[in-house]
C-alpha positions as CSV (number, residue, x, y, z in Angstrom):
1,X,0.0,0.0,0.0
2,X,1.4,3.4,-1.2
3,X,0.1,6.3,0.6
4,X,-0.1,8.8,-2.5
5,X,1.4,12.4,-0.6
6,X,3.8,12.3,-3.5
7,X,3.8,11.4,-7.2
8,X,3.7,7.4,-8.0
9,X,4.1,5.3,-11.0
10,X,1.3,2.9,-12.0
11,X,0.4,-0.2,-14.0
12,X,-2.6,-1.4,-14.8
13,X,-6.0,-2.0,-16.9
14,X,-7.5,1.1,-19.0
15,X,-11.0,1.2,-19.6
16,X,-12.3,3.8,-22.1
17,X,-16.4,4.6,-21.3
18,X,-18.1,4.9,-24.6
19,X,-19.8,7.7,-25.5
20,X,-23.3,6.0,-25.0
21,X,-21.6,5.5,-21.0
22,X,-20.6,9.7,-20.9
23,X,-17.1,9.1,-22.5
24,X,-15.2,10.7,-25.2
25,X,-16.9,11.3,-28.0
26,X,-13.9,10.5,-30.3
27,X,-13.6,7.4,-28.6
28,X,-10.1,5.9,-27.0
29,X,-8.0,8.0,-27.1
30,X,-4.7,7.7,-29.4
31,X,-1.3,7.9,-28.2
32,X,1.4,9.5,-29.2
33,X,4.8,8.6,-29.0
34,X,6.2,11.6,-28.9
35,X,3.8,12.5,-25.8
36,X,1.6,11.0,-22.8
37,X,-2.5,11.3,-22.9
38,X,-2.2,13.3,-19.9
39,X,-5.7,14.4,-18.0
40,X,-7.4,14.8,-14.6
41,X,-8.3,11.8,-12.0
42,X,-9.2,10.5,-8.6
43,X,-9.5,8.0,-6.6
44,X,-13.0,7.2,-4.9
45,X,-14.8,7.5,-2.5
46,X,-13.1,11.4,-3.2
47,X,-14.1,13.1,-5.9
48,X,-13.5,15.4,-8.3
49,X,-13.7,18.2,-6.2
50,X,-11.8,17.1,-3.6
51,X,-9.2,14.7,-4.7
52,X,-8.0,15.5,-8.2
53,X,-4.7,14.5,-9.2
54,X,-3.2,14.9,-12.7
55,X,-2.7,11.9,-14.5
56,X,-0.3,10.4,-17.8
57,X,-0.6,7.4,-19.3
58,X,1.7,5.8,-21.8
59,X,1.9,2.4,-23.4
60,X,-2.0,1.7,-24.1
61,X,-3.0,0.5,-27.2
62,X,-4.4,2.7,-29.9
63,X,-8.0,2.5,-30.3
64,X,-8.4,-0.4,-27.7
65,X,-11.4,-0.1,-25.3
66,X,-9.6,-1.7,-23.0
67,X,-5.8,-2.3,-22.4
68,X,-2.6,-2.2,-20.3
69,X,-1.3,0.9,-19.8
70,X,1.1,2.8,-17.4
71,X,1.2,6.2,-15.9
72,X,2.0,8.5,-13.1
73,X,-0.7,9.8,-11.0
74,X,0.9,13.3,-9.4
75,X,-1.8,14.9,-6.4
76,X,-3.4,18.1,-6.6
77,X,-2.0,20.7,-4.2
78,X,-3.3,20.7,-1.1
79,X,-5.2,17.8,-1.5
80,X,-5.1,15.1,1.4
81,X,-2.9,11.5,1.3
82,X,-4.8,8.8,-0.7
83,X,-4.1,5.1,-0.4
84,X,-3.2,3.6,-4.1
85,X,-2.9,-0.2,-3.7
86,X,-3.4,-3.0,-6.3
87,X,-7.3,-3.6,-7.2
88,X,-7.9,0.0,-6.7
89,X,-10.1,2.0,-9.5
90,X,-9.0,5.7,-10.7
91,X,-11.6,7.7,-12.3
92,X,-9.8,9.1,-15.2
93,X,-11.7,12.4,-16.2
94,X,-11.3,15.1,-18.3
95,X,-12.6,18.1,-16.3
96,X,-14.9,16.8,-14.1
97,X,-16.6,14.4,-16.6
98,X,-15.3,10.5,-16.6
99,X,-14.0,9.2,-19.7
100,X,-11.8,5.9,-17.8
101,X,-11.4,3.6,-15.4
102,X,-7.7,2.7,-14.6
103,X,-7.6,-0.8,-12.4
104,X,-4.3,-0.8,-10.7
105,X,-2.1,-3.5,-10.8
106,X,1.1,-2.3,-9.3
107,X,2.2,1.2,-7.8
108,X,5.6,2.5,-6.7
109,X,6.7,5.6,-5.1
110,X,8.7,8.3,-7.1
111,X,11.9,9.8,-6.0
112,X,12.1,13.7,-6.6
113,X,14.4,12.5,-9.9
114,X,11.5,10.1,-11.3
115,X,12.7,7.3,-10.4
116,X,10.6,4.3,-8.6
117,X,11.4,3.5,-5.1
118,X,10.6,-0.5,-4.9
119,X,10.3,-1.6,-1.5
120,X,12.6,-3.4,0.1
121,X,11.0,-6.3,1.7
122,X,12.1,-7.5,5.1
123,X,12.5,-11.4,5.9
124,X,9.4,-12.2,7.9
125,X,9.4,-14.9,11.1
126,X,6.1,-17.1,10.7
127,X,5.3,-18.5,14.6
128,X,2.9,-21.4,14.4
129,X,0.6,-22.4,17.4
130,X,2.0,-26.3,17.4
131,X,5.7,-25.4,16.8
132,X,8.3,-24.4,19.0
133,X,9.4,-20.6,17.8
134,X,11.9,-21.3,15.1
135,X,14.2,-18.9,13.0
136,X,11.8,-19.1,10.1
137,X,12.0,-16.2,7.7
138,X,10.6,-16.8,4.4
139,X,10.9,-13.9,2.0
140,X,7.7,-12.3,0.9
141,X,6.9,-12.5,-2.8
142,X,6.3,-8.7,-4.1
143,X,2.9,-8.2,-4.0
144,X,1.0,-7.8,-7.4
145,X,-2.6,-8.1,-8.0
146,X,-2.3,-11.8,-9.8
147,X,-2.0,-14.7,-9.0
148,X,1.9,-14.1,-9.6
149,X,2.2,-13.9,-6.0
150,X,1.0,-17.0,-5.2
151,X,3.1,-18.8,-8.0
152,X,6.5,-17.0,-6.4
153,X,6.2,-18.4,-3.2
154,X,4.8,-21.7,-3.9
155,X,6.9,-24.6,-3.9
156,X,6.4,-28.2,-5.0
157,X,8.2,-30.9,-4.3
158,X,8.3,-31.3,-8.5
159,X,10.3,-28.2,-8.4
160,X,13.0,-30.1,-7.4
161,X,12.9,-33.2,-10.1
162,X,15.3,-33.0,-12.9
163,X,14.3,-31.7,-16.1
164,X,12.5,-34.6,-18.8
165,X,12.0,-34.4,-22.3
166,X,8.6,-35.1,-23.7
167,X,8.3,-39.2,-24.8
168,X,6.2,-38.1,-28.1
C-alpha cells in the first residue's frame, strides 16, 4: 500500500467509457509517441472536487477499449494523502466528466528525480501455534494483483525433479 502524498508510477487495466456511457466522443484515445494522454483523476470514494490528481498514461493501445497501460498519478496541491494499492479503480476524467477507469495492478513511489522507489521487503518470522518458535524467515513475494504472487512463493516438491523431455 502506497500512501499517495507524492507522485507514484502505476500499471494497470484502462478502460475507455463509450460515449453512450458519458465518455469521449472521439472514442479511446490515441497515443502518441512523442507525448503522454495526460488528464485529470481521482481515486474514490473522493471526488472530483476534492481529490483531483493529474494523470499520464503511456503504453496503451491505440484505439483499444480496454488495455494495459502505465502512468503516473501526481496529487493536486493541497489535497489530502490517498491510499493507491493493487485492485484499486482511478476515475480518469477530463474536467470533471469521466472518460476511464484505470484498475491498478502495481504502484511505486517516485523519488524527486523520477525514479521508482521499490520496497525493500524485510525477511518475515512465521510463529505457528503447534511449533516451538523457530528462526523461520521466508521472504515475501512482491505483491502484485495476480496470481503471480502465489506462484513466487509456492513450492512443489516437483520443483526439485530433474528436467525430462517429452516421450512423443
Amino acid at each position: 500500500m502506497v500512501m499517495m502524498t507524492g507522485s507514484l508510477a502505476v500499471r494497470g487495466t484502462v478502460l475507455w467509457l463509450t460515449p453512450q456511457q458519458g465518455g469521449r466522443v472521439s472514442g479511446p484515445p490515441e497515443p502518441d509517441y512523442d507525448y503522454d494522454y495526460t488528464a485529470t483523476a481521482y481515486l474514490p470514494p473522493r471526488t472530483p472536487e476534492d481529490g483531483q490528481a493529474g494523470i499520464a498514461l503511456r503504453r496503451f493501445a491505440p484505439s483499444a477499449w480496454r488495455t494495459p497501460a502505465e502512468g503516473i498519478l501526481v496529487p493536486a496541491k493541497g489535497n489530502r494523502a490517498q491510499q493507491v494499492i493493487p485492485g484499486c479503480i482511478v476515475i480518469i476524467t477530463e474536467g470533471v466528466r469521466p472518460v476511464g477507469l484505470l484498475t491498478v495492478e502495481e504502484v511505486y513511489a517516485l523519488a524527486p528525480d523520477g525514479t521508482p522507489i521499490v520496497p525493500v521487503v524485510e525477511p518475515v518470522a512465521e510463529v505457528f501455534a503447534d511449533a516451538p518458535t523457530a528462526d523461520v524467515a521466508p521472504t515475501e513475494p512482491p505483491y502484485r494483483h495476480s496470481t503471480a504472487a502465489s506462484r513466487w512463493a509456492s513450492k512443489h516438491a516437483s520443483d526439485d525433479a530433474p528436467p525430462q523431455t517429452a516421450g512423443v
